[in-house]
C-alpha positions in Angstrom: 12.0 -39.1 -46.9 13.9 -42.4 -46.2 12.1 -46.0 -45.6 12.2 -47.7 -43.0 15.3 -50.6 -44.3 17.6 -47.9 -45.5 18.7 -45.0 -47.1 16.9 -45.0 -50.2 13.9 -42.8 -51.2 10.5 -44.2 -51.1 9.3 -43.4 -54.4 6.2 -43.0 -54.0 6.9 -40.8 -50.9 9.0 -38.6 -52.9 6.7 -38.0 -55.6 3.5 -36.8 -53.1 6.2 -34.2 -51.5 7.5 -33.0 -55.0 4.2 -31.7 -54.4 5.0 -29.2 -52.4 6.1 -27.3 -55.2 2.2 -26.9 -56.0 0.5 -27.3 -52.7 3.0 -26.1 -50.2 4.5 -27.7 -47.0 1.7 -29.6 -46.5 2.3 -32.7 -48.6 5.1 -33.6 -46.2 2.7 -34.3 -43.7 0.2 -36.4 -46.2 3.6 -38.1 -47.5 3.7 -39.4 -43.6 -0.1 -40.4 -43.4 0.1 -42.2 -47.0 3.5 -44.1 -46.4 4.4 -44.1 -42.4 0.6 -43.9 -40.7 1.6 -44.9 -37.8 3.7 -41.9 -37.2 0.6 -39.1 -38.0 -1.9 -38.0 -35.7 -4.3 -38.3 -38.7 -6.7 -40.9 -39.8 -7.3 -41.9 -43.7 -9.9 -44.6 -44.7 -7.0 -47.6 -45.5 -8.7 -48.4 -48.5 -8.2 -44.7 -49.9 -5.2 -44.4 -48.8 -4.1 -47.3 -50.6 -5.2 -46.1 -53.8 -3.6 -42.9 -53.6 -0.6 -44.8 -52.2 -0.5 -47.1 -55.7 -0.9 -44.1 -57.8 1.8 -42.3 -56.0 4.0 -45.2 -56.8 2.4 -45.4 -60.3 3.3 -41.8 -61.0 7.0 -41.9 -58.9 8.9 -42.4 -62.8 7.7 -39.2 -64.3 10.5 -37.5 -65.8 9.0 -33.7 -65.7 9.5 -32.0 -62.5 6.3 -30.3 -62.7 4.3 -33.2 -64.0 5.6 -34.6 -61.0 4.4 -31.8 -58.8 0.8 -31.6 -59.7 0.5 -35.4 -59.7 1.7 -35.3 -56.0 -0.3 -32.5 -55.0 -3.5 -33.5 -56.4 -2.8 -36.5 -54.5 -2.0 -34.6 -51.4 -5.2 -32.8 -51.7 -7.4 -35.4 -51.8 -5.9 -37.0 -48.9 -6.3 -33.6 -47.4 -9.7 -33.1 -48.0 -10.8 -36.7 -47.1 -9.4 -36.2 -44.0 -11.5 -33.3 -43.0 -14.6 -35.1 -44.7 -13.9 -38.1 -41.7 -13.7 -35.4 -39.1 -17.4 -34.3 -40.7 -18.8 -37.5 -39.9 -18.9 -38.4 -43.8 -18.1 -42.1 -44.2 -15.7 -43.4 -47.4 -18.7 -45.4 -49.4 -19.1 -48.8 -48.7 -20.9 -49.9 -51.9 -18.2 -51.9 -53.6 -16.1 -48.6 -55.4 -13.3 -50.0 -53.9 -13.8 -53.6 -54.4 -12.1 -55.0 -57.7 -14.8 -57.2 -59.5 -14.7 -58.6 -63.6 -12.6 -55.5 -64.0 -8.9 -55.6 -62.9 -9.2 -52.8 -61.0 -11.3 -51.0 -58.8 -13.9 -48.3 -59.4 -11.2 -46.0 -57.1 -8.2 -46.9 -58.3 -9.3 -46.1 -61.9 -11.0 -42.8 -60.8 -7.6 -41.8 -58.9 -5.6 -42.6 -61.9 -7.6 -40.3 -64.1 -7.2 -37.1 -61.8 -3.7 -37.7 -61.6 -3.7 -37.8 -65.3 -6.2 -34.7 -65.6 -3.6 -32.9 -63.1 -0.4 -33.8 -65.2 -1.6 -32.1 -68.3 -3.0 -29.0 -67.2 -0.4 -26.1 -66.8 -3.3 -23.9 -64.7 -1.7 -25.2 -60.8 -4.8 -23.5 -59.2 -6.9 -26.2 -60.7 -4.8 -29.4 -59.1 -6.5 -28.7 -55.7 -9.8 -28.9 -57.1 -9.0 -31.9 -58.9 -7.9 -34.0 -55.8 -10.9 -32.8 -54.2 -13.0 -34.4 -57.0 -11.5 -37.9 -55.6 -12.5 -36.9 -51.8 -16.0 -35.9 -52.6 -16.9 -38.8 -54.5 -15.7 -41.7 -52.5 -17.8 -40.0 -49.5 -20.8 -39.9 -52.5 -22.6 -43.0 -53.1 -25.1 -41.2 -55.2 -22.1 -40.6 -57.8 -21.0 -43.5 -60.0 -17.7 -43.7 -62.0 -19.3 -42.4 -65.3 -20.8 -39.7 -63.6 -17.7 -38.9 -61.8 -15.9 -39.3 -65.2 -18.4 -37.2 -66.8 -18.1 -34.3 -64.1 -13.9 -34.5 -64.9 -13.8 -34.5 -68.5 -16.3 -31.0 -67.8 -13.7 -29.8 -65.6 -11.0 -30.3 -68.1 -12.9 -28.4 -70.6 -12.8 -25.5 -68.4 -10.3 -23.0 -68.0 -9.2 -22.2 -64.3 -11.5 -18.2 -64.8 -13.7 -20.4 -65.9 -13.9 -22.6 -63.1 -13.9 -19.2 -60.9 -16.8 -18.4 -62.5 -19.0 -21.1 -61.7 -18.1 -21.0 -57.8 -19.3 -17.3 -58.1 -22.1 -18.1 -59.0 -22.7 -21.0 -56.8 -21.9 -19.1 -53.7 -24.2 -16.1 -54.9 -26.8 -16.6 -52.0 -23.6 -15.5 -49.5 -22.2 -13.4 -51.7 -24.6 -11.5 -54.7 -22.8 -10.9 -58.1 -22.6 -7.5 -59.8 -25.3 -5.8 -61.7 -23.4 -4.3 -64.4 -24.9 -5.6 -68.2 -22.8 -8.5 -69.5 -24.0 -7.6 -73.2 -22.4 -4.3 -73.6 -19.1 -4.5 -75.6 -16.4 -3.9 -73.4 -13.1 -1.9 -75.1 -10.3 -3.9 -73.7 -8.9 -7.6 -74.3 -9.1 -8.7 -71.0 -12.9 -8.1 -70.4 -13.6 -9.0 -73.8 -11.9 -12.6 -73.0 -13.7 -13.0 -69.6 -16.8 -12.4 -71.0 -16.3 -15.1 -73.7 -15.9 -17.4 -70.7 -18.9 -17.1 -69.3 -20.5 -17.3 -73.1 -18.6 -20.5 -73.5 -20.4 -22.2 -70.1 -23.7 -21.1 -71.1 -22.8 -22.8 -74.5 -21.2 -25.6 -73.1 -24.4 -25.9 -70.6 -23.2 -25.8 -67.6 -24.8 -21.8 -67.1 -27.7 -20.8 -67.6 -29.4 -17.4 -67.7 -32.3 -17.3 -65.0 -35.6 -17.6 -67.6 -37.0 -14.6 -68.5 -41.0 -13.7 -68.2 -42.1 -11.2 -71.2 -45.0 -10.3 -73.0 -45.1 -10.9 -76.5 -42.7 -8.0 -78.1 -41.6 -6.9 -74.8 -37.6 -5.8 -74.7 -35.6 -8.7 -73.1 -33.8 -7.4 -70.5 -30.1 -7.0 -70.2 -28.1 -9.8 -69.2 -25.9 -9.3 -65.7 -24.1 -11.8 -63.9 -26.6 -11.6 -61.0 -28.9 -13.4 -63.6 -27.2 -16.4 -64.1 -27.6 -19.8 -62.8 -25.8 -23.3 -62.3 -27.3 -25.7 -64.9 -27.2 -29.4 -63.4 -24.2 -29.9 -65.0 -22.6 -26.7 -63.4 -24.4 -28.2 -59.9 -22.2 -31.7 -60.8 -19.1 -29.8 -61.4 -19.2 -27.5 -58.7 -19.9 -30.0 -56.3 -17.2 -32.6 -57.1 -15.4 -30.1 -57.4 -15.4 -28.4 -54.0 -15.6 -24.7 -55.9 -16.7 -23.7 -52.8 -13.4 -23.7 -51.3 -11.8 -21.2 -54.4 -10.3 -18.6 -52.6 -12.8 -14.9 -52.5 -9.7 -13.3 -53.9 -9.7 -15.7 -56.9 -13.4 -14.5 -57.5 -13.1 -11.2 -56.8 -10.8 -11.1 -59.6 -12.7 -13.1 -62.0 -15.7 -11.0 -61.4 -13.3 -7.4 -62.1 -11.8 -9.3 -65.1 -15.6 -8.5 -66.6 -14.5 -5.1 -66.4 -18.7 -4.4 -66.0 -20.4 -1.3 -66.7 -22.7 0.5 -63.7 -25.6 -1.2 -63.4 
């Protein structure tokens, strides 16, 4: 971690492999393709990488050690996760998100800035990989603006890491179908009791909803199970730029037993 005049410490360097601490060993070898490219067999989009590369710098000062970590991480991720975008065949955007207009900065460098942010304050390290992946999916998106991509963060934020769990469960539930049980019954213990009030909250919050019901008039509504529910187009947005499809199937799995649901 030395530059390439001397013996001192690149900040910026530093701070994407204090990440390490939240994203493993890999941020060494995104600390090589931000600040030495020349040395990694990978490829980054320069004008990404330059982003991530100021707010690396930006963030290099921050006294917490762990502040520090998820900051670097969340940077390490998205460089990750652009990287394998590239190898999809999914260009960086070429509509002007990078280009610095009336405002003094571009529409990317103030995005970037606000997941580092987002990834600072939260104290739930699962969700730093999903916020650096917010960064790689939208500057392949041209389709997503910054106020959408804003909007879709600040959701995020609002959204506990179960929570978050949740919604890729029931985004993924065409590969794998989610449980049966009734989610109305009133479960004895804490635990079940508190994941149930998170999947209350995203229907309240909008971002769930149950699939809609056809009944006669004075019919019995049926029960509500998790195999019912539905991403609004708000939970679409958030899953999406989110990447939820890469939370790990142990992650769900323990989610969904969290529920604690009754046979069905």
């Amino acid at each position: 971690m030395r530059d390439s005049i001397g013996d001192e410490r690149v900040p910026g360097r530093d701070l994407v492999e204090t990440g390490e601490l939240v994203a493993g060993s890999m941020t060494r070898a995104v600390a090589g393709l931000l600040f030495e490219p020349g040395s990694s067999p990978l490829r980054l989009d320069e004008r990404l990488a330059a982003c991530l590369r100021d707010a690396a710098t930006s963030a290099a000062e921050l006294p917490l050690t762990w502040e520090r970590a998820r900051a670097g991480a969340a940077l390490a991720f998205a460089a990750e996760l652009s990287v394998t975008r590239a190898h999809q065949g999914r260009a960086v955007r070429s509509d002007g998100f990078f280009s610095v207009s009336t405002a003094a900065r571009s529409a990317a460098e103030r995005l970037v800035e606000d997941v580092v942010q987002a990834a600072r304050r939260t104290t739930e390290e699962r969700r730093v990989r999903h916020l650096g992946y917010l960064v790689s999916e939208v500057v392949v998106s041209p389709d997503i603006d910054v106020a959408l991509a804003a909007r879709a963060l600040q959701l995020a934020e609002s959204c506990s890491w179960r929570q978050l769990v949740f919604l890729a469960a029931v985004g993924r539930r065409d590969r794998a179908p989610l449980p049966l049980g009734a989610l109305e019954d009133d479960p004895r213990g804490w635990r079940a009791w508190g994941a149930r009030e998170d999947v209350s909250d995203l229907q309240r919050s909008g971002l769930l909803d149950p699939a809609p019901v056809v009944s006669r008039p004075g019919a019995v509504r049926p029960r509500l199970r998790p195999t019912d529910l539905r991403l609004t187009r708000r939970g679409v947005l958030v899953h999406r730029l989110l990447a939820l499809d890469f939370v790990r199937e142990d992650d769900v799995a323990a989610a969904l037993a969290d529920l604690e649901l009754p046979p069905a």
